[in-house]
VEXDREN-2710 file (C-alpha; in Angstrom, 1 decimal):
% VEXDREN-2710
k/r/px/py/pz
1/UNK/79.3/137.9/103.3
2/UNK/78.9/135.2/100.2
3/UNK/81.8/134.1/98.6
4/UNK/81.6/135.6/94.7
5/UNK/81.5/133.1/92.3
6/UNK/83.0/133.7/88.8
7/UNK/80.5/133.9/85.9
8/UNK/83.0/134.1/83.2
9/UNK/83.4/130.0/81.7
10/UNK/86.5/130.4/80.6
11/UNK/88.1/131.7/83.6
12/UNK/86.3/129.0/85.5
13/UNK/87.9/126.2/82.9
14/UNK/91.2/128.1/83.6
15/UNK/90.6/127.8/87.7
16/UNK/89.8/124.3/87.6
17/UNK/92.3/123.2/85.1
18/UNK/95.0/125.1/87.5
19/UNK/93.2/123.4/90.7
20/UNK/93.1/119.9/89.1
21/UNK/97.3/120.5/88.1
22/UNK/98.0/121.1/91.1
23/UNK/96.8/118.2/92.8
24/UNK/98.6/116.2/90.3
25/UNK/102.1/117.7/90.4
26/UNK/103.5/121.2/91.5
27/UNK/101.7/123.8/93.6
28/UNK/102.5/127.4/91.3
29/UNK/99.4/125.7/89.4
30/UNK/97.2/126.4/93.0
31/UNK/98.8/129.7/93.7
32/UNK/98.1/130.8/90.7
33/UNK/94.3/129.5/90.6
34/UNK/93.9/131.1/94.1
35/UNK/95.0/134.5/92.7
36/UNK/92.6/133.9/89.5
37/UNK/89.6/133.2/92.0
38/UNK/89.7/136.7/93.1
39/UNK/86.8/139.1/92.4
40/UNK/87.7/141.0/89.4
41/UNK/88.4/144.1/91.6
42/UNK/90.7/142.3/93.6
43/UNK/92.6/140.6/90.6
44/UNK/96.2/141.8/89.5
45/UNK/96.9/144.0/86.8
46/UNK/100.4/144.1/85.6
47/UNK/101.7/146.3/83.1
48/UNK/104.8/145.8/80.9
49/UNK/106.9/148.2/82.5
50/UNK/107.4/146.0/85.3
51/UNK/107.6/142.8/84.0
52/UNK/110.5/144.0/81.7
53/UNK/111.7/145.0/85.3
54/UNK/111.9/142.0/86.9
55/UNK/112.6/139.6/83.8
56/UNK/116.0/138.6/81.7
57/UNK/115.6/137.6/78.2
58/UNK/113.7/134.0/77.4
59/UNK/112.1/134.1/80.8
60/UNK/108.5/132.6/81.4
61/UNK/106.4/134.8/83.0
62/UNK/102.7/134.1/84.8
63/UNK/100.7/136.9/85.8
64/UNK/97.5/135.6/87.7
65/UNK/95.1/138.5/86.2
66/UNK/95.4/141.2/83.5
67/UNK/98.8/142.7/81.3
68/UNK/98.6/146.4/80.5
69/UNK/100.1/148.4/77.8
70/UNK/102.0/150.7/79.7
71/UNK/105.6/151.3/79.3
72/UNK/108.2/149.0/76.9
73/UNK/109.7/145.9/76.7
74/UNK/113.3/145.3/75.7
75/UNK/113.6/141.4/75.6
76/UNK/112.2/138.5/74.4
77/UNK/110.0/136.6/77.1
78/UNK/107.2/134.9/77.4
79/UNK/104.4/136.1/79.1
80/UNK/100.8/133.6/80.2
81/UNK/98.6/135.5/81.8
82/UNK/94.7/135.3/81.9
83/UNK/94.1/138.6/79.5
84/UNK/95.8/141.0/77.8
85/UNK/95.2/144.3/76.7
86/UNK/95.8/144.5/72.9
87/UNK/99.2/147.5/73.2
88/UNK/100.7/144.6/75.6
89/UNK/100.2/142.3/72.9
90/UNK/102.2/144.5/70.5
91/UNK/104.5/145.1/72.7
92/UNK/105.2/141.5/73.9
93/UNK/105.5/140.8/69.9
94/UNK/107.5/144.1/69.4
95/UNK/110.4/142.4/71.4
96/UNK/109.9/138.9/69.5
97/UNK/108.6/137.3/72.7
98/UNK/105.3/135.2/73.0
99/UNK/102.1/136.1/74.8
100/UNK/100.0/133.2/75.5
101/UNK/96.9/132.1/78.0
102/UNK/97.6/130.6/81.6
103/UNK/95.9/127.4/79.8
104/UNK/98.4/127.1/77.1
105/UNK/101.3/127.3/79.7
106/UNK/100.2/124.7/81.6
107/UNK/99.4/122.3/78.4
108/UNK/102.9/123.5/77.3
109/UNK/104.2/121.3/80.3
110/UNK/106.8/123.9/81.2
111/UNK/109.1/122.9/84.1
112/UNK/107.5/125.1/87.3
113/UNK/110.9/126.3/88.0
114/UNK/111.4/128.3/85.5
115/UNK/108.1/130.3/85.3
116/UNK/108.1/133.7/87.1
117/UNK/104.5/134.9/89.0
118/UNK/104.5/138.4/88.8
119/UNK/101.5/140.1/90.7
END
């Protein structure tokens, strides 16, 4: 069986930027590429009731996929993920936190450390 090959360019700059980070400095950058390289089928979906879960205030959260709309958020975090649905953006902004693309994370030049992968 063939490997699938993502058609979308800007999840294939998003891959390679991630790929070519990692080789360069900290491995989250591959893990999270490897996760992104999925078929679409396979890919997370993560909705904001659990990343409010499994966050504290001012965290930096990666999701390697998609964040849904469903449930609430009662902090401030930030949240990088490849898309969003457009309630998880309102919510995200609802509790003054940032939603922003796995490419902006990594241009950010947050310390690895601190960012959570939630799948």
């Amino acid at each position: 069986m063939p490997k699938h090959e993502p058609t979308n360019p800007l999840l294939l700059k998003t891959i390679r930027a991630l790929r070519k980070a990692s080789k360069e400095g900290p491995r989250i950058w591959r893990a999270l590429a490897e996760e992104l390289d999925k078929s679409k089928r396979r890919r997370n979906a993560v909705n904001i009731s659990k990343i409010n879960r499994y966050t504290e205030p001012g965290d930096i959260v990666a999701v390697p996929g998609k964040v849904l709309g469903a449930g609430f958020l009662d902090h401030p975090v930030t949240v990088a993920a490849f898309n969003f649905s457009k309630t998880a953006r309102e919510k995200i902004a609802l509790a003054q936190g940032r939603a922003i693309t796995l490419l902006e994370l990594l241009e950010e030049g947050v310390e690895p450390s601190r960012i959570k992968i939630i799948k």
